[in-house]
VEXRONU-147681 format. One record per atom (N, C-alpha, C): x, y, z; chain; residue number from 1; residue in one letter. Coordinates in pm, whole numbers. Example, Ala and Ser with C-alpha at 12.3 -4.5 7.8 and 13.67 -1.06 7.14 Angstrom:
<xx->1319	yy->-569	zz->780	kette->A	nr->1	rest->a> .
<xx->1230	yy->-450	zz->780	kette->A	nr->1	rest->a> .
<xx->1320	yy->-330	zz->780	kette->A	nr->1	rest->a> .
<xx->1285	yy->-225	zz->708	kette->A	nr->2	rest->s> .
<xx->1367	yy->-106	zz->714	kette->A	nr->2	rest->s> .
<xx->1290	yy->3	zz->787	kette->A	nr->2	rest->s> .
This chain:
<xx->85	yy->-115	zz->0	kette->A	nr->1	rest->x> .
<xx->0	yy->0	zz->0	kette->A	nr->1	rest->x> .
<xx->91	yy->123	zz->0	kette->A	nr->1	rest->x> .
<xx->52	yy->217	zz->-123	kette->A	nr->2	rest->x> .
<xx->116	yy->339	zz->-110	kette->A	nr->2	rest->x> .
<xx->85	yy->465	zz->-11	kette->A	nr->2	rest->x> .
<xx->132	yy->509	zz->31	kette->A	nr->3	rest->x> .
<xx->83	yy->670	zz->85	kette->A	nr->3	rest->x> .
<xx->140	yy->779	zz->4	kette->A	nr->3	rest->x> .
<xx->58	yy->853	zz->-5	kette->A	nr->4	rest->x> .
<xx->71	yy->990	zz->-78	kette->A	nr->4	rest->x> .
<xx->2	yy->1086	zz->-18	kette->A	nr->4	rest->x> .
<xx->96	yy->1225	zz->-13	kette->A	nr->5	rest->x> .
<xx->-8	yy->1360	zz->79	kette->A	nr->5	rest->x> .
<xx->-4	yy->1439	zz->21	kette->A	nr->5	rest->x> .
<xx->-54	yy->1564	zz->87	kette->A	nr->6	rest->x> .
<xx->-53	yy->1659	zz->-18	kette->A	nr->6	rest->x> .
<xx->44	yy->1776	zz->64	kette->A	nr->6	rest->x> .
<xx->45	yy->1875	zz->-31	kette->A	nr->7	rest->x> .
<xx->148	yy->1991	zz->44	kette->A	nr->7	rest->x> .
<xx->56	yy->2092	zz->112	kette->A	nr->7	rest->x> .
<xx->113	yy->2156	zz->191	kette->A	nr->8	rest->x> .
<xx->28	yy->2290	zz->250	kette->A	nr->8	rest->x> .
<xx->94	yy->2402	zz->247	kette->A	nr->8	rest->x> .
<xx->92	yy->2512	zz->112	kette->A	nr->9	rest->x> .
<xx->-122	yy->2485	zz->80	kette->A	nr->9	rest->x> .
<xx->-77	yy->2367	zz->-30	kette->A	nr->9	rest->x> .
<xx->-266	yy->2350	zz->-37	kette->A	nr->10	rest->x> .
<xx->-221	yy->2252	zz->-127	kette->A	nr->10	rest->x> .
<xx->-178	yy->2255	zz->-279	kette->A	nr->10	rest->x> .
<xx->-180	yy->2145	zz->-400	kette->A	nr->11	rest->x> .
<xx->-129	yy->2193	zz->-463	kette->A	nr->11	rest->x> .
<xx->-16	yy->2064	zz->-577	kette->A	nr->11	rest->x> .
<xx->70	yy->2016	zz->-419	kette->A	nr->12	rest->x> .
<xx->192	yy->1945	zz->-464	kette->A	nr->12	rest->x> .
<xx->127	yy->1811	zz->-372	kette->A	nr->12	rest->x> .
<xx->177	yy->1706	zz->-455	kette->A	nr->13	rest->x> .
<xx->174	yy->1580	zz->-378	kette->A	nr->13	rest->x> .
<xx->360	yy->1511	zz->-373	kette->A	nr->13	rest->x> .
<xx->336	yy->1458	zz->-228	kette->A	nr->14	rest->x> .
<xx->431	yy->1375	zz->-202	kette->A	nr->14	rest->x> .
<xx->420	yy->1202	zz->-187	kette->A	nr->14	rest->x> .
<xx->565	yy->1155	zz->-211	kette->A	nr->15	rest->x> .
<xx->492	yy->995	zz->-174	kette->A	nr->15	rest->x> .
<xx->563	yy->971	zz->-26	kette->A	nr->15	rest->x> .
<xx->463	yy->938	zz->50	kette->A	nr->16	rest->x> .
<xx->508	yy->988	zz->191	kette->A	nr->16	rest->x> .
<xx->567	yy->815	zz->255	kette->A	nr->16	rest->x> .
<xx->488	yy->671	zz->209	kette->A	nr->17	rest->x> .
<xx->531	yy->612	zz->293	kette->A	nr->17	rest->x> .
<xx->512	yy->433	zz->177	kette->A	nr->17	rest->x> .
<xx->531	yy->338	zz->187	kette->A	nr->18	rest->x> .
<xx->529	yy->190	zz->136	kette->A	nr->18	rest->x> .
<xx->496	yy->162	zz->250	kette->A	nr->18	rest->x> .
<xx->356	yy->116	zz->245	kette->A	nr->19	rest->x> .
<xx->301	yy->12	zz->404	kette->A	nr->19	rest->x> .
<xx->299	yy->-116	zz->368	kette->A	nr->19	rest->x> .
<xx->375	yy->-208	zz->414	kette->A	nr->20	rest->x> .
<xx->350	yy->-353	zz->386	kette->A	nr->20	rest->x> .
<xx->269	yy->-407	zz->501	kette->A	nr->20	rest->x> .
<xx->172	yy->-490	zz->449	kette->A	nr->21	rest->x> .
<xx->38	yy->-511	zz->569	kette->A	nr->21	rest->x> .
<xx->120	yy->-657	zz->596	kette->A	nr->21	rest->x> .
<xx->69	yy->-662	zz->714	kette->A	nr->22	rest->x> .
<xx->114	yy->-822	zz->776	kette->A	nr->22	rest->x> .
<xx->17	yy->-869	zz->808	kette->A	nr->22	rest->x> .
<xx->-165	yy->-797	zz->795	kette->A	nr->23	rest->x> .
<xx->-242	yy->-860	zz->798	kette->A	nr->23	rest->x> .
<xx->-370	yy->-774	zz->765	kette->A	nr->23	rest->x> .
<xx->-462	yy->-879	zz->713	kette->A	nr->24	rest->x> .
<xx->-599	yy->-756	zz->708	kette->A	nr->24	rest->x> .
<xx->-695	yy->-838	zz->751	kette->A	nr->24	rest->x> .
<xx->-809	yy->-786	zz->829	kette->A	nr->25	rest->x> .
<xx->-927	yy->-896	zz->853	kette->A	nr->25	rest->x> .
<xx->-1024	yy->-847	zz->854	kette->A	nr->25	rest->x> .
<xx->-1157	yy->-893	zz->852	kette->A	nr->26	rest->x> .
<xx->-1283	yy->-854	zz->816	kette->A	nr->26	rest->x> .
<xx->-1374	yy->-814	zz->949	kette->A	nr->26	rest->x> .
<xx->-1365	yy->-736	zz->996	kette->A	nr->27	rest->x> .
<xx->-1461	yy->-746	zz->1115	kette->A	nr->27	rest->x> .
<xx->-1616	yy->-748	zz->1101	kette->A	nr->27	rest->x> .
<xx->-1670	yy->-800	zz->1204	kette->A	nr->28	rest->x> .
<xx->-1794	yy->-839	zz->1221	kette->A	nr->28	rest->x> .
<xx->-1896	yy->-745	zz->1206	kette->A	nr->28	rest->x> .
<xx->-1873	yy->-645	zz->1272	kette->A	nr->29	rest->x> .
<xx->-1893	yy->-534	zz->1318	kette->A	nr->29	rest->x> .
<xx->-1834	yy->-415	zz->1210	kette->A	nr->29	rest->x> .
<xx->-1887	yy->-354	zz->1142	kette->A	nr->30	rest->x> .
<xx->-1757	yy->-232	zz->1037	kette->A	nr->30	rest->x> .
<xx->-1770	yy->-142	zz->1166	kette->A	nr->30	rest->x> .
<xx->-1622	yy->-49	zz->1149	kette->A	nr->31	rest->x> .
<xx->-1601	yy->40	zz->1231	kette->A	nr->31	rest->x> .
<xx->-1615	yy->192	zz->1138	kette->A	nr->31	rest->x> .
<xx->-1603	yy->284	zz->1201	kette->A	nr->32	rest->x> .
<xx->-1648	yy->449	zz->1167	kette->A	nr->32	rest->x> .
<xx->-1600	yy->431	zz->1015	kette->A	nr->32	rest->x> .
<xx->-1453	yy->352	zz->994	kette->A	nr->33	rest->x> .
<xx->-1362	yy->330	zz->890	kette->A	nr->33	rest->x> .
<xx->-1448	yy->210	zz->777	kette->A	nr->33	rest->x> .
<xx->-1479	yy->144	zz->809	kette->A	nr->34	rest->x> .
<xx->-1509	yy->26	zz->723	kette->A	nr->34	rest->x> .
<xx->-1498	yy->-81	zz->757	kette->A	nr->34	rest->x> .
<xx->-1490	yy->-187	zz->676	kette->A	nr->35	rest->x> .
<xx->-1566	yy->-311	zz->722	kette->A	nr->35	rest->x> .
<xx->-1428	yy->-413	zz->716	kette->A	nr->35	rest->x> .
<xx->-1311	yy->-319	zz->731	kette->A	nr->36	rest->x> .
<xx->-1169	yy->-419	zz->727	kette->A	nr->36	rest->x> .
<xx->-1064	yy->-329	zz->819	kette->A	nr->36	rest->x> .
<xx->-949	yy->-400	zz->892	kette->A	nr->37	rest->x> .
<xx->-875	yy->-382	zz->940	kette->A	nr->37	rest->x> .
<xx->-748	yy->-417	zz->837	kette->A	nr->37	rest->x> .
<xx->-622	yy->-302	zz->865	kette->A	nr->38	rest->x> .
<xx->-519	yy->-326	zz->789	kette->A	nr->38	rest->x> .
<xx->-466	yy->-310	zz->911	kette->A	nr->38	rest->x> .
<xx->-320	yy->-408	zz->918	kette->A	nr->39	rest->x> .
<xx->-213	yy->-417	zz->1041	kette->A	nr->39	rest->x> .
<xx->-98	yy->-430	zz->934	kette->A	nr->39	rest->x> .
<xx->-5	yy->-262	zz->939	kette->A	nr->40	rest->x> .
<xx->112	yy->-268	zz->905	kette->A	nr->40	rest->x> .
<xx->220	yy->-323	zz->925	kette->A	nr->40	rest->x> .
<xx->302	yy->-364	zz->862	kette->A	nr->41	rest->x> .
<xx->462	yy->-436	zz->937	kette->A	nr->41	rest->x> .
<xx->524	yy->-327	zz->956	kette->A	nr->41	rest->x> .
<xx->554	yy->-279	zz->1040	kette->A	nr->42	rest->x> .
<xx->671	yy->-184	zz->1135	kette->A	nr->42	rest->x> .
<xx->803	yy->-212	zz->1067	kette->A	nr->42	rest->x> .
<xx->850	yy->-349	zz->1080	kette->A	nr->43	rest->x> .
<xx->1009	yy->-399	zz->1054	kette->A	nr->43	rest->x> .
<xx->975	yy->-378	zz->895	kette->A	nr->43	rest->x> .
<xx->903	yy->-397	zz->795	kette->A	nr->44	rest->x> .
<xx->950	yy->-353	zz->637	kette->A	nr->44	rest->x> .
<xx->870	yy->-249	zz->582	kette->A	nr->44	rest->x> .
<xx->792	yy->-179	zz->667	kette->A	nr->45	rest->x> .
<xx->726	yy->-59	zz->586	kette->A	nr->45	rest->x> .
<xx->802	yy->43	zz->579	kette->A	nr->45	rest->x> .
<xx->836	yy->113	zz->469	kette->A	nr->46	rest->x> .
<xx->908	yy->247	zz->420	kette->A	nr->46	rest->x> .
<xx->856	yy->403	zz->433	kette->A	nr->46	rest->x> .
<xx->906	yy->455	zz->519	kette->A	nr->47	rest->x> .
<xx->881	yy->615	zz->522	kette->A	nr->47	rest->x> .
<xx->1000	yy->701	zz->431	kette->A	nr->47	rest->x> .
<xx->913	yy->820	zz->376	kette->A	nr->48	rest->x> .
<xx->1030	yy->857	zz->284	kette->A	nr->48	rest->x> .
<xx->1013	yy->1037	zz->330	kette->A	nr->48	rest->x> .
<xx->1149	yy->1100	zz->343	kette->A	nr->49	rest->x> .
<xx->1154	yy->1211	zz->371	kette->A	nr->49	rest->x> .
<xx->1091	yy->1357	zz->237	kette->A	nr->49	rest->x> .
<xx->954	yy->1380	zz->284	kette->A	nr->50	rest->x> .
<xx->937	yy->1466	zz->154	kette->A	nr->50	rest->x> .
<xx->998	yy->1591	zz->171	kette->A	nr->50	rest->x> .
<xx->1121	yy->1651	zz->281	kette->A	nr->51	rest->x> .
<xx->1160	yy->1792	zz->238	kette->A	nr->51	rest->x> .
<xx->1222	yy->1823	zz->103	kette->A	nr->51	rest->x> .
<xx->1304	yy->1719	zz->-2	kette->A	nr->52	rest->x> .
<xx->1354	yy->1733	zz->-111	kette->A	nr->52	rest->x> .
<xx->1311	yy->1622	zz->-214	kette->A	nr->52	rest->x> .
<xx->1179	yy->1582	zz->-177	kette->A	nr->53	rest->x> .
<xx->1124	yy->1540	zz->-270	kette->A	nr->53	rest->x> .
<xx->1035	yy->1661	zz->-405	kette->A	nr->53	rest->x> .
<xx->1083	yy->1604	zz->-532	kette->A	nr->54	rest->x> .
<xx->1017	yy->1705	zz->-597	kette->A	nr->54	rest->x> .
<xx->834	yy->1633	zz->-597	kette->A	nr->54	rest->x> .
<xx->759	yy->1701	zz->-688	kette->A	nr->55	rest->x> .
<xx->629	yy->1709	zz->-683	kette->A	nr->55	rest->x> .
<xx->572	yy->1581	zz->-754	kette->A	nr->55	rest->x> .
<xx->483	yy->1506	zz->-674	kette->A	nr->56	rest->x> .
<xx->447	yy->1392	zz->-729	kette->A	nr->56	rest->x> .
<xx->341	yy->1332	zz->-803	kette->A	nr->56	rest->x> .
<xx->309	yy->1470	zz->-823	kette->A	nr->57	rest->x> .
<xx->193	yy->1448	zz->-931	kette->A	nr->57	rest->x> .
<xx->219	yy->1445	zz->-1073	kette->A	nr->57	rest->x> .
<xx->309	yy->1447	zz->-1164	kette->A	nr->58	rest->x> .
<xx->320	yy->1386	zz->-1279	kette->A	nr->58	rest->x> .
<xx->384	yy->1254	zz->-1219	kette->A	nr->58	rest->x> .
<xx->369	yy->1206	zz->-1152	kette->A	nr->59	rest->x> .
<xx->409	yy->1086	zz->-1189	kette->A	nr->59	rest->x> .
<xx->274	yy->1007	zz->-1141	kette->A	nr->59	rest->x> .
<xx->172	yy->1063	zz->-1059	kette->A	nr->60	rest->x> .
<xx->70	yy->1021	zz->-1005	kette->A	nr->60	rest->x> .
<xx->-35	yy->1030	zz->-1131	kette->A	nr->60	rest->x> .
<xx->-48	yy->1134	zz->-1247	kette->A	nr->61	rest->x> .
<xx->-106	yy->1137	zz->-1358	kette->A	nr->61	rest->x> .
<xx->-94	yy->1044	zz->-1476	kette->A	nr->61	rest->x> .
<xx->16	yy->986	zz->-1431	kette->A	nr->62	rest->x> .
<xx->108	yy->937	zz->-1554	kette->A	nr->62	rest->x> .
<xx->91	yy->815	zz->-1535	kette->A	nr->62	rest->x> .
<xx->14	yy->752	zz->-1433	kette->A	nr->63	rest->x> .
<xx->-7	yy->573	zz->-1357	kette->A	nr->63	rest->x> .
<xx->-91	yy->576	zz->-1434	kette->A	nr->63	rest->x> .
<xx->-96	yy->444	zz->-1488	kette->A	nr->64	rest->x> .
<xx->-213	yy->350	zz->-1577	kette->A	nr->64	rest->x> .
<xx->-299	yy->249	zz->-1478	kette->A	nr->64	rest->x> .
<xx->-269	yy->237	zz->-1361	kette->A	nr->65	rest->x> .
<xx->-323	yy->113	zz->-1250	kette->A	nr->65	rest->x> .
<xx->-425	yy->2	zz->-1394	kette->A	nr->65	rest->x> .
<xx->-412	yy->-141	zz->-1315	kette->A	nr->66	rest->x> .
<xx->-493	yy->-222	zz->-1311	kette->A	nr->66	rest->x> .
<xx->-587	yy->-193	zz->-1418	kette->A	nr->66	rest->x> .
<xx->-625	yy->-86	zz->-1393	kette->A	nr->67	rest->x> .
<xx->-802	yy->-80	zz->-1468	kette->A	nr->67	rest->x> .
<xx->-743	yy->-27	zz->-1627	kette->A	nr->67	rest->x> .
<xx->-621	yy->57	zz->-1647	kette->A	nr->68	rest->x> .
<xx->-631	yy->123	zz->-1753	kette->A	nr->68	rest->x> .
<xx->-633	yy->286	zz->-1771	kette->A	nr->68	rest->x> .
<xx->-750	yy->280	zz->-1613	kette->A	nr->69	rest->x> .
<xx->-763	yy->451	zz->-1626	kette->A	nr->69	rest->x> .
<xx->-694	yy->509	zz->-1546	kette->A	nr->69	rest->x> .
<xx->-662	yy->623	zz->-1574	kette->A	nr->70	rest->x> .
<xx->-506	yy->721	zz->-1552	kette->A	nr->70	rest->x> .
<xx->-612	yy->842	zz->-1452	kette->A	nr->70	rest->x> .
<xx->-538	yy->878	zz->-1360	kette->A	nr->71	rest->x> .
<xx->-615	yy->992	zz->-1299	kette->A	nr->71	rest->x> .
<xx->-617	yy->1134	zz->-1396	kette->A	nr->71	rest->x> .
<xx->-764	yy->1220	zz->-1424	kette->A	nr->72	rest->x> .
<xx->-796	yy->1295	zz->-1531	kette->A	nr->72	rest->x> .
<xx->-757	yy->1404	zz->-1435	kette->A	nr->72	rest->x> .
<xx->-740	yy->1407	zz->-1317	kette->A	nr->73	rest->x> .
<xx->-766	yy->1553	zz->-1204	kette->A	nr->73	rest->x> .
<xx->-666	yy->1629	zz->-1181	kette->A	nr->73	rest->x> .
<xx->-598	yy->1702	zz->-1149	kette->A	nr->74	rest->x> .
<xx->-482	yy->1756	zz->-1095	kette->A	nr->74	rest->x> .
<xx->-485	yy->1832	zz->-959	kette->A	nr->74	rest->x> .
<xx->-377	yy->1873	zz->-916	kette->A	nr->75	rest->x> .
<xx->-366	yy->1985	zz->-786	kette->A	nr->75	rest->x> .
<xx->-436	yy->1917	zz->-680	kette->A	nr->75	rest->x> .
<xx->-520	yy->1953	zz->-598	kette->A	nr->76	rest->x> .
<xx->-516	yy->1932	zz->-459	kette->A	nr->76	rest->x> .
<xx->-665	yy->1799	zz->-512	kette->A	nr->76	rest->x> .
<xx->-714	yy->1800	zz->-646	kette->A	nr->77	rest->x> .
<xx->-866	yy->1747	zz->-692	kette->A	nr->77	rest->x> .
<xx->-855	yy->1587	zz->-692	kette->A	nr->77	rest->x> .
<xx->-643	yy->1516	zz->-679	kette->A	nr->78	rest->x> .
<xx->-623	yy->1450	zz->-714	kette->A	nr->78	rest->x> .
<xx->-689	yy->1320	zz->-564	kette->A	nr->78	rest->x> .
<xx->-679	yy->1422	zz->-493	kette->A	nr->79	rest->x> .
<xx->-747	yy->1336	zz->-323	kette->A	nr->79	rest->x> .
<xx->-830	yy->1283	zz->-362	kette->A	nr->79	rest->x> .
<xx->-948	yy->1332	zz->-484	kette->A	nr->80	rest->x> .
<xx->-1063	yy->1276	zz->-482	kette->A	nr->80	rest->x> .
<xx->-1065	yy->1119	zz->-590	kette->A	nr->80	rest->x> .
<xx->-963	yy->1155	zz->-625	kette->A	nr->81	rest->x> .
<xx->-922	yy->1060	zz->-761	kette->A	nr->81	rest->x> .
<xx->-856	yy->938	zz->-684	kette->A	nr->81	rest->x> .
<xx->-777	yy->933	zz->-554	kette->A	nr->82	rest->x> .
<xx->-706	yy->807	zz->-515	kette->A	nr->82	rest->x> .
<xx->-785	yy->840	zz->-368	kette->A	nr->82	rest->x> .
<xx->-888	yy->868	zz->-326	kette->A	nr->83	rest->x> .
<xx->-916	yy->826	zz->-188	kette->A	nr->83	rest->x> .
<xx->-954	yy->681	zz->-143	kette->A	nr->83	rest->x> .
<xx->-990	yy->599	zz->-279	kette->A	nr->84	rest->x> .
<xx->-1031	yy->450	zz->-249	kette->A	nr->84	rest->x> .
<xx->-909	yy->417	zz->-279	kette->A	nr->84	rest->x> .
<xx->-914	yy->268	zz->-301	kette->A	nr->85	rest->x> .
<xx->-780	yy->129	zz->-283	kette->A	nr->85	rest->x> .
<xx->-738	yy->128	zz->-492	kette->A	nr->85	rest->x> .
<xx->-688	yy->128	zz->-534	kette->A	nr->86	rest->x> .
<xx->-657	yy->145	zz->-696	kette->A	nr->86	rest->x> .
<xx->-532	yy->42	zz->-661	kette->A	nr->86	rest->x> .
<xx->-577	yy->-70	zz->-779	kette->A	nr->87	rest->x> .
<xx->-478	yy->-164	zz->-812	kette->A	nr->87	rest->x> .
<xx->-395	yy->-114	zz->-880	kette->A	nr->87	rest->x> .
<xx->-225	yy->-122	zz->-845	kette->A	nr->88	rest->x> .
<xx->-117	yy->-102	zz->-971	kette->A	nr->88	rest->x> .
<xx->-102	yy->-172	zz->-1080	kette->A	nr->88	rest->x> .
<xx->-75	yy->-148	zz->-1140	kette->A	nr->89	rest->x> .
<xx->-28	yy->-192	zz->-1292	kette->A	nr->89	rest->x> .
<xx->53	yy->-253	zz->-1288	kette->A	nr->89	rest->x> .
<xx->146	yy->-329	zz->-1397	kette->A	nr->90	rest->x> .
<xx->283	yy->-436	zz->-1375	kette->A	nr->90	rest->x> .
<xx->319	yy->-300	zz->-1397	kette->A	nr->90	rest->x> .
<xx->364	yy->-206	zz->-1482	kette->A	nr->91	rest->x> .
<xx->469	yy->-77	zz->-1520	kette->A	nr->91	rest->x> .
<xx->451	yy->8	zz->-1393	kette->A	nr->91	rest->x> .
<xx->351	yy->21	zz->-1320	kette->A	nr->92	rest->x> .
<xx->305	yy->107	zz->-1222	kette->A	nr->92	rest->x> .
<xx->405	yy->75	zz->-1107	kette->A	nr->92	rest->x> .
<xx->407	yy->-62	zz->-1093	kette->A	nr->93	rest->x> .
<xx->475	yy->-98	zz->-990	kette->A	nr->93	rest->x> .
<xx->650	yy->-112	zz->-1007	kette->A	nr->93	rest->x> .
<xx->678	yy->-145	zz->-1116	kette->A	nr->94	rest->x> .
<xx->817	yy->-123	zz->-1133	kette->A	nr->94	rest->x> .
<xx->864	yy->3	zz->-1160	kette->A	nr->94	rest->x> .
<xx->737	yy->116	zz->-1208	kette->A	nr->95	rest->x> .
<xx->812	yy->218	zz->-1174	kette->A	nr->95	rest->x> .
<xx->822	yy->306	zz->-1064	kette->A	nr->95	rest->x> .
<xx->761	yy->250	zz->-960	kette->A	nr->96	rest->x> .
<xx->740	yy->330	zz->-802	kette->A	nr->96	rest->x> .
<xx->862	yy->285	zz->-755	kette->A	nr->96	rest->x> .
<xx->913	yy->109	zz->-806	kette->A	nr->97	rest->x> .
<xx->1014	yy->73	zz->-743	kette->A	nr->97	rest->x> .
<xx->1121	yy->138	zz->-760	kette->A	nr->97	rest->x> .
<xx->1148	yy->178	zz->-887	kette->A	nr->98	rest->x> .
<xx->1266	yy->243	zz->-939	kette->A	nr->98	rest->x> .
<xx->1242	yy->389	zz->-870	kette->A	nr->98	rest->x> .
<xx->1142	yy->490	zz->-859	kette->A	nr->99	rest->x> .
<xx->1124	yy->602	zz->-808	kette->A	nr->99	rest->x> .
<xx->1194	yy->621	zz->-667	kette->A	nr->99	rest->x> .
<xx->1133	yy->481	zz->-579	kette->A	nr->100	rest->x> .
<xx->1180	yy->517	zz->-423	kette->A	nr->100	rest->x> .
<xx->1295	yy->495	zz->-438	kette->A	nr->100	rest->x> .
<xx->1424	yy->419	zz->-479	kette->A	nr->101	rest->x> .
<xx->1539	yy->392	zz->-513	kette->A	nr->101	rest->x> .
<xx->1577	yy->548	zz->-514	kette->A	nr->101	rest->x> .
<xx->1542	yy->668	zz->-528	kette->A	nr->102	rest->x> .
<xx->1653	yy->778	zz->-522	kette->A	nr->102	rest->x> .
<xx->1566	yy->883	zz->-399	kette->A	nr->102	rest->x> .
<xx->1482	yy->828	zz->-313	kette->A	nr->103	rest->x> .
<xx->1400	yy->877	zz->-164	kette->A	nr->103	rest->x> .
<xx->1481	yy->859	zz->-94	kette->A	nr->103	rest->x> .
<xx->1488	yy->958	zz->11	kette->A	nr->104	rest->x> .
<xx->1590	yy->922	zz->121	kette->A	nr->104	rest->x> .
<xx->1493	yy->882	zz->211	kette->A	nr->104	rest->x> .
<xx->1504	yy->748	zz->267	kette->A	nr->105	rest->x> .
<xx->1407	yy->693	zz->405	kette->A	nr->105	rest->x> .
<xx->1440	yy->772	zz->556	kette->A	nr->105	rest->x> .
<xx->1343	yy->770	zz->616	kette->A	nr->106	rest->x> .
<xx->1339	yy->844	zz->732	kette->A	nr->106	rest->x> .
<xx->1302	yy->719	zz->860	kette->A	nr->106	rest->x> .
């Protein structure tokens, strides 16, 4: 799971973190959140320092995910475009890999 934020003001997006889940489960009950629990791994999830990260929205425009469709939105409109779960792409994902490769982790 990716994280991405936005800048303040807004405007600019960053890629803020790689959460690797070590588990997800369905509760009985949905909470305020929904009807699943995600439990991050601590020991391999990636935080990345955005003070000299440049702006991550052409590269957030430029994803094909899963489905094909590319986000149409820009600037701060893009929240509304990735607030649900969007499958990556095979290119999507090798190129995030290659992206964090020059992030400095925090």
């Amino acid at each position: 799971m990716w994280l991405v934020i936005a800048s303040n003001p807004p405007g600019k997006w960053y890629l803020r973190s790689r959460i690797v889940l070590k588990a997800k489960r369905h509760l009985s009950i949905p909470s305020e959140w929904g009807q699943f629990e995600c439990i991050g791994d601590s020991e391999t999830t990636q935080t990345y320092d955005i003070k000299n990260q440049m702006d991550f929205m052409p590269f957030l425009i430029s994803m094909e995910f899963k489905t094909g469709k590319s986000i149409k939105l820009t600037g701060s409109e893009i929240g509304l475009a990735i607030e649900g779960p969007r499958q990556l792409s095979v290119s999507d994902c090798i190129r995030l890999n290659k992206y964090i490769g020059g992030l400095k982790r925090i």
